[in-house]
N, C-alpha and C positions, 0 to 999 in steps of 0.2 A: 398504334401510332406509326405511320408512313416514317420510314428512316430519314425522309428526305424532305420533311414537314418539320418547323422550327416553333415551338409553343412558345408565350410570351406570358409576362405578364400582365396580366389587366390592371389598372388604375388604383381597387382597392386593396390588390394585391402590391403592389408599389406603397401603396400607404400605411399597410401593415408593416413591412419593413422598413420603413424609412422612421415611422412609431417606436418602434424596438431601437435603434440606433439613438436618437433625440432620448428616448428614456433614458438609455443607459448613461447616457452624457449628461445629461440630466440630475442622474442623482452623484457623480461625479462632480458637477458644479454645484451641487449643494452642501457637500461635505467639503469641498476644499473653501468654501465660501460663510458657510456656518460654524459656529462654535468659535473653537480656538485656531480654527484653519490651520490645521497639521502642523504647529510650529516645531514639535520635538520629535525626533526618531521612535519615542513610546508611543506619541499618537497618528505618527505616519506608518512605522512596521506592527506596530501589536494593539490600534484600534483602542489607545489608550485602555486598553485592558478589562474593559464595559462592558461588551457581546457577552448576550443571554445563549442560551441552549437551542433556541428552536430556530434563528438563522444562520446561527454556528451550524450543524444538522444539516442544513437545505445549503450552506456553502459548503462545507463538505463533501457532500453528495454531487453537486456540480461539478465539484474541480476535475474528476476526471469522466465524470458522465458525459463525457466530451461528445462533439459532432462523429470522432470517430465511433463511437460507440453507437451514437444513434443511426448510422449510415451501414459501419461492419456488420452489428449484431445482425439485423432483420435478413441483412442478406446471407452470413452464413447460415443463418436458420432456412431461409430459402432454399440453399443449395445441397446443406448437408444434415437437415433436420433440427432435431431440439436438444439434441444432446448437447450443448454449451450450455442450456440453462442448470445443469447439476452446478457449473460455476455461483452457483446461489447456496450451492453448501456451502463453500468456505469463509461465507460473510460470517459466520458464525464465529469461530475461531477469532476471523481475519479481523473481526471489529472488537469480541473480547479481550483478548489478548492485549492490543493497546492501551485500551481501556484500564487495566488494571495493572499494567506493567512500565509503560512505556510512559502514560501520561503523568502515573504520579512522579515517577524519578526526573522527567523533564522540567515540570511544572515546579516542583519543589527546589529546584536548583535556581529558581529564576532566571531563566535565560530568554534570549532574544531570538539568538542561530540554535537550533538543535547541534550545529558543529563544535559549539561551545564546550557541549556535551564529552567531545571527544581529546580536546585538550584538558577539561578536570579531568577525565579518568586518564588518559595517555601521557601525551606531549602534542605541541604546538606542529608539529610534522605531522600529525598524525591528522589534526584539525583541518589542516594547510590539503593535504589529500583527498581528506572525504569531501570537502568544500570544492574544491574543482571537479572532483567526479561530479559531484551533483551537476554542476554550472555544465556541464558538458551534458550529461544526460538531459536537461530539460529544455537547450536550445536545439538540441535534437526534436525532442518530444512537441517544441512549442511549433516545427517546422510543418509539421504533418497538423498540428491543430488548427494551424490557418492554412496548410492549402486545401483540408477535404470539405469546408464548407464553400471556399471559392470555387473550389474546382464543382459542386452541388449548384452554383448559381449560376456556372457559367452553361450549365447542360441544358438547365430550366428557361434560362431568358435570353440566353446568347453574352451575358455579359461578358466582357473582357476577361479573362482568366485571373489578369494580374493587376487589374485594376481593382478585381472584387480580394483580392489578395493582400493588395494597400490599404483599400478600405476597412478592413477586418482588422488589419495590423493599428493601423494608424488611430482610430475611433476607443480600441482596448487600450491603447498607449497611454492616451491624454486623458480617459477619464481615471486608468490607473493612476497615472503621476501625479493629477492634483486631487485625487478624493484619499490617496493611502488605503490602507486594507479595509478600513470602515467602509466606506464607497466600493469597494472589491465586494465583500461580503451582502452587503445591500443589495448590490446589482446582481450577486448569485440569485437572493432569494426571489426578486422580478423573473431573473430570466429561468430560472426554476419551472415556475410558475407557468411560463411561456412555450417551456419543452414540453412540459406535461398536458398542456393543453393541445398544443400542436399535436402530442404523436395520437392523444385519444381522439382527438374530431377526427383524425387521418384513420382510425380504425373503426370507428364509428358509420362512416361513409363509404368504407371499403367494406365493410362486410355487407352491406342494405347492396353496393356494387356488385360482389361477388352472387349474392342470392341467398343471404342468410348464413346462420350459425350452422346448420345441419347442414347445405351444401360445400361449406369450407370443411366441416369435417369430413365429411363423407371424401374429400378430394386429398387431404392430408394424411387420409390414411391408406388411400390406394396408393399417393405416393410415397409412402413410410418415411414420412417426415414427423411423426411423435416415435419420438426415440425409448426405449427401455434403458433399464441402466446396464450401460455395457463393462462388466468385472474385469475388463482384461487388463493384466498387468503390465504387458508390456511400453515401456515409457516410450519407445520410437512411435507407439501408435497417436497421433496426432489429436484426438479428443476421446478422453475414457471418460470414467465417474473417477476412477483416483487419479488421473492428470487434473482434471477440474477440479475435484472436491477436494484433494490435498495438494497439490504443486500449487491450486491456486490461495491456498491458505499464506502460503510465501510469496506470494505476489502480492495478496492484499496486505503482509505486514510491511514491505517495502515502501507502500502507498500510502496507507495509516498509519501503519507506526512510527514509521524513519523520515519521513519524507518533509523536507521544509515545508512546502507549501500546508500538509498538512498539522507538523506539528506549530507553525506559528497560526494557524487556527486556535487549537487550543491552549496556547499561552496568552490569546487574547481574548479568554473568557473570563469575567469575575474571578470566579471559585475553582477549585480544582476540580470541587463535584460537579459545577456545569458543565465544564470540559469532558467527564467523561461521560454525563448523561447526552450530551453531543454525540459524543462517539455511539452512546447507543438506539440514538433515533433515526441515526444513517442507514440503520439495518433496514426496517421497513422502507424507507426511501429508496434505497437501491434494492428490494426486491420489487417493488413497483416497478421502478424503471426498467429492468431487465422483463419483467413480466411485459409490460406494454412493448416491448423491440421485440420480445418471441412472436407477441400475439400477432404483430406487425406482418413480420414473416412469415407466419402461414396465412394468412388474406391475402400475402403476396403468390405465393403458391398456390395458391388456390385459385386466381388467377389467370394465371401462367403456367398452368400445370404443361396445358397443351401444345404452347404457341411461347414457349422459353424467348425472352429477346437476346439471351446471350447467346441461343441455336441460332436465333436468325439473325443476328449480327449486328442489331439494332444497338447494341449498346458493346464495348470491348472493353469492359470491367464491369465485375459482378456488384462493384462498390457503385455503381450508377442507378442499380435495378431499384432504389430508393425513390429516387428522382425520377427515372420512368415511369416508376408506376403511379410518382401522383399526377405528374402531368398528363398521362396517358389515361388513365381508369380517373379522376378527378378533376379532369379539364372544365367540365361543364359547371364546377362548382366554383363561383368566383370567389375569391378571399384566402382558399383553403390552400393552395400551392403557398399565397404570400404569406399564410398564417403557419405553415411548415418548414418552409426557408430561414422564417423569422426563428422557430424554436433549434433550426441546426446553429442559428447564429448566435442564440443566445447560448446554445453549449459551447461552442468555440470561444465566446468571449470570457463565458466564466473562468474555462480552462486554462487559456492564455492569459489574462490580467492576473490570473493567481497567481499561476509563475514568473512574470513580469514580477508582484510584488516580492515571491521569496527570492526571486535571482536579486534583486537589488540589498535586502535586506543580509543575507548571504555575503554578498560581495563587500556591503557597509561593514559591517559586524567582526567579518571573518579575515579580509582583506587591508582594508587600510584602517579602520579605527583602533588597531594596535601596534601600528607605526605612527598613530596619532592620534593618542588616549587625551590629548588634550583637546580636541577640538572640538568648538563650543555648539550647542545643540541647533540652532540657527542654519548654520552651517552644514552641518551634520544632515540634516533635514533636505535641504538644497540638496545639496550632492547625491543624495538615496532618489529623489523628483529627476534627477539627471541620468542617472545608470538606470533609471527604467525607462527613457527614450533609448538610451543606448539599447539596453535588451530588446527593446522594439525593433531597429532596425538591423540588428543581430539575428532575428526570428525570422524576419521576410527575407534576408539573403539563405536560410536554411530553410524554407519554404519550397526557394526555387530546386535544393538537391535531392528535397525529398522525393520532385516533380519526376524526376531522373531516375529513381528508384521503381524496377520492377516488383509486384506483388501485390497482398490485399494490405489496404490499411490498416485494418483492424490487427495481424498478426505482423508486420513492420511496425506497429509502435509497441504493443505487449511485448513483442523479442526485443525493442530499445530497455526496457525497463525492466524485462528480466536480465539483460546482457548486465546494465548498469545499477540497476537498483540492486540486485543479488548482492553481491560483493558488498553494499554500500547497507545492507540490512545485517550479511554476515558481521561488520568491523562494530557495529552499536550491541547485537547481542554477544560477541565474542570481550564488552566490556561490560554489559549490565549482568552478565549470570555469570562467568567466568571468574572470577578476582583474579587468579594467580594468572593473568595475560599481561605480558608490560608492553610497552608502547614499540619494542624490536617487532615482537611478536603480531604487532596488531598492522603496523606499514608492511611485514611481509607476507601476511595473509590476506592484508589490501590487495596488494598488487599481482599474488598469485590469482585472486578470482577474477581480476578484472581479464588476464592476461588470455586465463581460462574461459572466459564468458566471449571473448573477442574470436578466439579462434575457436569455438564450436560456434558461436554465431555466424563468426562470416563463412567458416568452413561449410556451413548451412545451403547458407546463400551462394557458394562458388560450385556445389555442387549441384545444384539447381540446372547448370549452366549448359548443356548437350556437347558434348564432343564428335570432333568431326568425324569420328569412329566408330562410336557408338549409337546404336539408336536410342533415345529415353524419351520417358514418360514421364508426364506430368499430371498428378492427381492436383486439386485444389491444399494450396499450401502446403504440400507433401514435399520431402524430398526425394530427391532423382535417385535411384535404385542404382547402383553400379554396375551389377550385373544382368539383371533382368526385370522386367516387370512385377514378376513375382517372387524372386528371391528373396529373401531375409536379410538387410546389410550386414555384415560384419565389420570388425574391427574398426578402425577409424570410422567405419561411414555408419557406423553404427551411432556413434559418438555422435557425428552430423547429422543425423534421421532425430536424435532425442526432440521429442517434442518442445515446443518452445515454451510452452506450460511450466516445464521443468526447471528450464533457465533458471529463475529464482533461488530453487531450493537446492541444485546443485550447485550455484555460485556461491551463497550465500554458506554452506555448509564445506565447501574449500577453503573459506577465510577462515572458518572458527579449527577447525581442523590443523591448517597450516600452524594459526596462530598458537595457537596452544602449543602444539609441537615446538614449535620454536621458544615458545614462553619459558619452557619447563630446559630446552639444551640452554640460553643465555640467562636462565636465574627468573624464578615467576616474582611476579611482584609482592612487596613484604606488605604486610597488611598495615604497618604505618606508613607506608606511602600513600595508601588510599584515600580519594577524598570522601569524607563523607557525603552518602546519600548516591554514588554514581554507581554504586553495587546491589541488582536487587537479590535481598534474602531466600533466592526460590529454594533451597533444600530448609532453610527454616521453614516457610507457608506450607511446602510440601509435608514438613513433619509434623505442623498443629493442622492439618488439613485431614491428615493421614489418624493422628492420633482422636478427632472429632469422630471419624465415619467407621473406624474397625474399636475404640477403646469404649467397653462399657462404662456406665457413668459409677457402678459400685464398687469398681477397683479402687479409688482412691476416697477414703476415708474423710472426715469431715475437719479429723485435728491437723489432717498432712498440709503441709504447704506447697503449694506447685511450683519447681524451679525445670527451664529447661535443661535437656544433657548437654547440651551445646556450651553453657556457661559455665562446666564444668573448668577449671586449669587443664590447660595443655598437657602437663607433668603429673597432672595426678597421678597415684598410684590405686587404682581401681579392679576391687576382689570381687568373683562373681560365683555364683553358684547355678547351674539351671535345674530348673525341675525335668522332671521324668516325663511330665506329657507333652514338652516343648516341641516342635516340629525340626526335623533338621537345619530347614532356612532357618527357623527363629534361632536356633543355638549358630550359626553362620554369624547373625544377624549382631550376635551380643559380640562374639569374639571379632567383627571387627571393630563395635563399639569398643570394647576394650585394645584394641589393639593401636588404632590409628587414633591422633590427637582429636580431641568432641569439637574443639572450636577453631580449626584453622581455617574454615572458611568463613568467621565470623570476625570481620578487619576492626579493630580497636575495641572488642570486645572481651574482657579477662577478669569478669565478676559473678558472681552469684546476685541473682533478682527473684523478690517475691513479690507478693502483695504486699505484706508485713516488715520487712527485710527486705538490708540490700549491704550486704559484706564483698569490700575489693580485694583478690584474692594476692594482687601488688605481684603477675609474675609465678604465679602458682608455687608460691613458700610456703602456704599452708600444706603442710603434711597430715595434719590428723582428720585425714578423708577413709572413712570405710564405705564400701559400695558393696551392695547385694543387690544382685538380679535374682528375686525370689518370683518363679513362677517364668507362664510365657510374656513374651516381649507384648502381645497383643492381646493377653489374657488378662488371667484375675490381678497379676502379681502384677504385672509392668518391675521398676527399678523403684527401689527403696534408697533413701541414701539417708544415713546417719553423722551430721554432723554438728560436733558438739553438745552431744547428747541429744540434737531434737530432729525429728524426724522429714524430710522434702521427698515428694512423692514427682517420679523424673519424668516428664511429657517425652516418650520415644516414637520416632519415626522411620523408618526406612531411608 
């Protein structure tokens, strides 16, 4: 393409997009229009509670399968091969984990805000926190959502920058405000549908373009752009297999687990169980997607192996080499630039009207409906219809800053959300697995990670910056070496080099850290304070987990009754004996079972349960407890316990 040559678009390429925009308004004015037209805040924020599993799934999958995503990936794949797709290990984890952890304790609490979450288990300070973090992080995040597909349209047709800017803003607005999340979710699964079309006809036509399967291979691998998996530990190096495969496991619990936008997804499914069979049809949806942006980018490279437009200056961002190459290598195909545009717009829109609904629902919830628990649902309604114009045009003024911002898109929004979300995943598990954290402990490992995510972020970005002393180098999204080109940072700039991968798991692991610490100097919290249900059981699942996979099934006899050791009184007085073939851990193992109280991490818990039985132990006054550890802990013997002459056979766990 002549640098100096301006591609347009043709007619049915205008009709494609202008089809995607009227749809999505579309089913916006069907939902504010049909049924009970969103009169109460349960059917405006949580979709009256109706949403089945397979558009839960495919809204899920949109919300952050954003334009950034479809525009950063194919291009870093371009630039620096395929090592980003190991980021398809941590879906694993990153979608389990919620699934089983996060959505039943959410979902079972009935809440509205997941921030809700954090005044049962804390205080109303601590709520009031995590709540504006959020609200900061996503009009950040929603700024960069709508400028990369404006600034995509402006490259392609000449449009206006900021006009295609308004448009985007303005169209996600009104059909978020009058359809509520139902009309959000709906409109995901259209423009789903739209992305995935878009990027396969765009690969479909570039590859028949390039010259086949065999010449794009043959061209990817003299340019070693199929990556191996690279072991190396060092976290300054900017993409490994454990910066992707594990730092991004804490990136995707940030985003599925904590995150409003997604957890008021699955509070607006039926059943708890659809919610998490949601959570697990996302897996293959986002390994598709990520498969189709790799595949993308090497047809791009393949290409352009020889004739780079970023060598020859045809384009001065790699974020563009998207948009070059359809208009460039697929000009001749009419439809297929509109039919591409159309699928970056419906990612932008899904991404954006999400956030538009949880910033409103957030700000309803968490902000004023408890300076004004009186106010009548009508109302209530209106007002949430209101603060998502507001967030509207709260987005397109941080559109323009994002404009201003040097780097790639893709790693300025991942480093916003590790910067922010870190800290904001550390304070939800530092209160669902923690108990003894009290609400001191949880505001000051808030504000230590944020404090921490801020200055190794911008300390990131300020070193980037060339002094007028030194000469530096600039690799693609690297940072600037202090000393030389090839030296190894130290100290601080070491801290500044950590990949942005990391953000996540080291923010997030200063909060629980801090907090704890602090939990334990100002008094950890008493297990009657607790609410029920905001604490989950992990060293319980851990020990019937533990006790299913290493306990054979003939250690315990047929008359014995199963009680956990957990349920034992605090104060028992507990006699043991080990056998001779025990292992050193296992005699470790007993003595601190015996040593430290069985059930202080079990809040309101102080009985014996059977199948058969169920004796309250009132405070652990029963004294006539005898216990034997006959045998290993994971052997034939486990723990016997004799009480009142009948015999319970003890589920142990590590």
């Amino acid at each position: 393409m002549d640098v100096t040559e301006q591609k347009y678009f043709s007619t049915i390429d205008f009709v494609l997009f202008v089809l995607l925009l009227v749809a999505s308004m579309a089913i916006g004015l069907y939902y504010a229009l049909s049924g009970r037209q969103q009169r109460t805040t349960r059917e405006f924020l949580l979709a009256d509670q109706s949403m089945k599993c397979l558009p839960l799934s495919l809204s899920l999958m949109a919300t952050f399968q954003s334009a950034v995503a479809i525009v950063g990936t194919p291009a870093e794949v371009f630039t620096n091969g395929t090592q980003y797709w190991f980021i398809g290990c941590s879906y694993i984890l990153g979608l389990l984990i919620p699934a089983h952890i996060f959505i039943p304790v959410f979902y079972r609490l009935h809440l509205t805000s997941a921030y809700q979450y954090l005044e049962l288990r804390f205080c109303k300070a601590v709520r009031i926190c995590g709540t504006i973090t959020f609200i900061f992080q996503m009009i950040i995040y929603m700024g960069v959502g709508i400028y990369t597909p404006a600034l995509a349209l402006n490259a392609v047709t000449g449009f206006h920058l900021w006009g295609a800017v308004l448009a985007t803003g303005l169209v996600c607005t009104i059909y978020t405000a009058l359809g509520g999340l139902k009309a959000v979710i709906w409109t995901d699964v259209f423009q789903t549908v739209v992305m995935f079309a878009g990027q396969l006809a765009v690969i479909i036509v570039g590859v028949q373009q390039a010259g086949g399967l065999s010449h794009i291979w043959r061209k990817v691998i003299e340019g070693n752009r199929i990556s191996g998996i690279d072991l190396n530990p060092d976290p300054t190096v900017r993409h490994t297999f454990w910066t992707l495969a594990l730092g991004g496991v804490f990136l995707m619990l940030s985003l599925y687990g904590v995150n409003q936008t997604q957890v008021q997804r699955y509070l607006s499914s039926r059943t708890e169980k659809e919610a998490v069979m949601s959570c697990y049809m996302v897996f293959p949806c986002l390994q598709i997607a990520l498969g189709l942006s790799c595949v993308m980018g090497l047809v791009m490279f393949a290409c352009y192996s020889d004739n780079s437009p970023l060598d020859n200056q045809y384009i001065t961002s790699k974020d563009q080499m998207v948009l070059y190459f359809i208009m460039d290598m697929l000009q001749d195909f009419s439809g297929l630039p509109g039919l591409f545009v159309a699928c970056l717009f419906s990612a932008s829109l899904s991404t954006i009207s999400s956030a538009f609904s949880s910033l409103a629902t957030v700000t309803m919830e968490d902000l004023i409906k408890p300076h004004y628990p009186s106010m009548v649902e009508t109302r209530a309604t209106l007002l949430s219809k209101i603060l998502t114009f507001a967030y509207g045009l709260v987005c397109l003024v941080m559109a323009y800053v994002i404009h201003l911002m040097n780097g790639s898109v893709l790693q300025v929004t991942l480093s916003i959300f590790g910067m922010v979300g870190g800290p904001l995943l550390g304070v939800f598990c530092l209160g669902i697995f923690f108990p003894l954290a009290n609400s001191t402990g949880a505001v000051t490992g808030l504000v230590a990670g944020l404090v921490l995510a801020f200055w190794v972020g911008i300390g990131g970005f300020v070193t980037q910056i060339p002094s007028i002393t030194t000469v530096s180098t600039f690799l693609s999204h690297s940072v600037f070496l202090y000393f030389s080109a090839f030296s190894k940072p130290v100290g601080l700039y070491a801290l500044y080099s950590l990949s942005y991968m990391w953000y996540s798991a080291l923010n997030s692991s200063v909060v629980i850290l801090i907090g704890l610490i602090v939990s334990l100097i100002t008094g950890p919290m008493k297990q009657g304070e607790l609410v029920a249900g905001t604490v989950y059981p992990l060293m319980d699942k851990a020990q019937d987990l533990m006790q299913k996979l290493l306990r054979p099934k003939s250690c315990v006899g047929s008359r014995e009754q199963r009680v956990k050791w957990t349920h034992l009184p605090s104060n028992a007085m507990l006699q043991y004996y080990i056998d001779i073939h025990c292992s050193v851990l296992q005699v470790l193992i007993a003595l601190c079972i015996s040593v430290f109280p069985a059930n202080w991490y079990m809040p309101g818990t102080n009985k014996w349960s059977c199948p058969n039985r169920e004796k309250h132990c009132k405070g652990g006054r029963e004294k006539d407890l005898s216990t034997i550890i006959s045998g290993c802990l994971f052997g034939a013997g486990n723990i016997s316990v004799t009480y009142n002459q009948k015999s319970y056979h003890l589920l142990v766990g590590v």
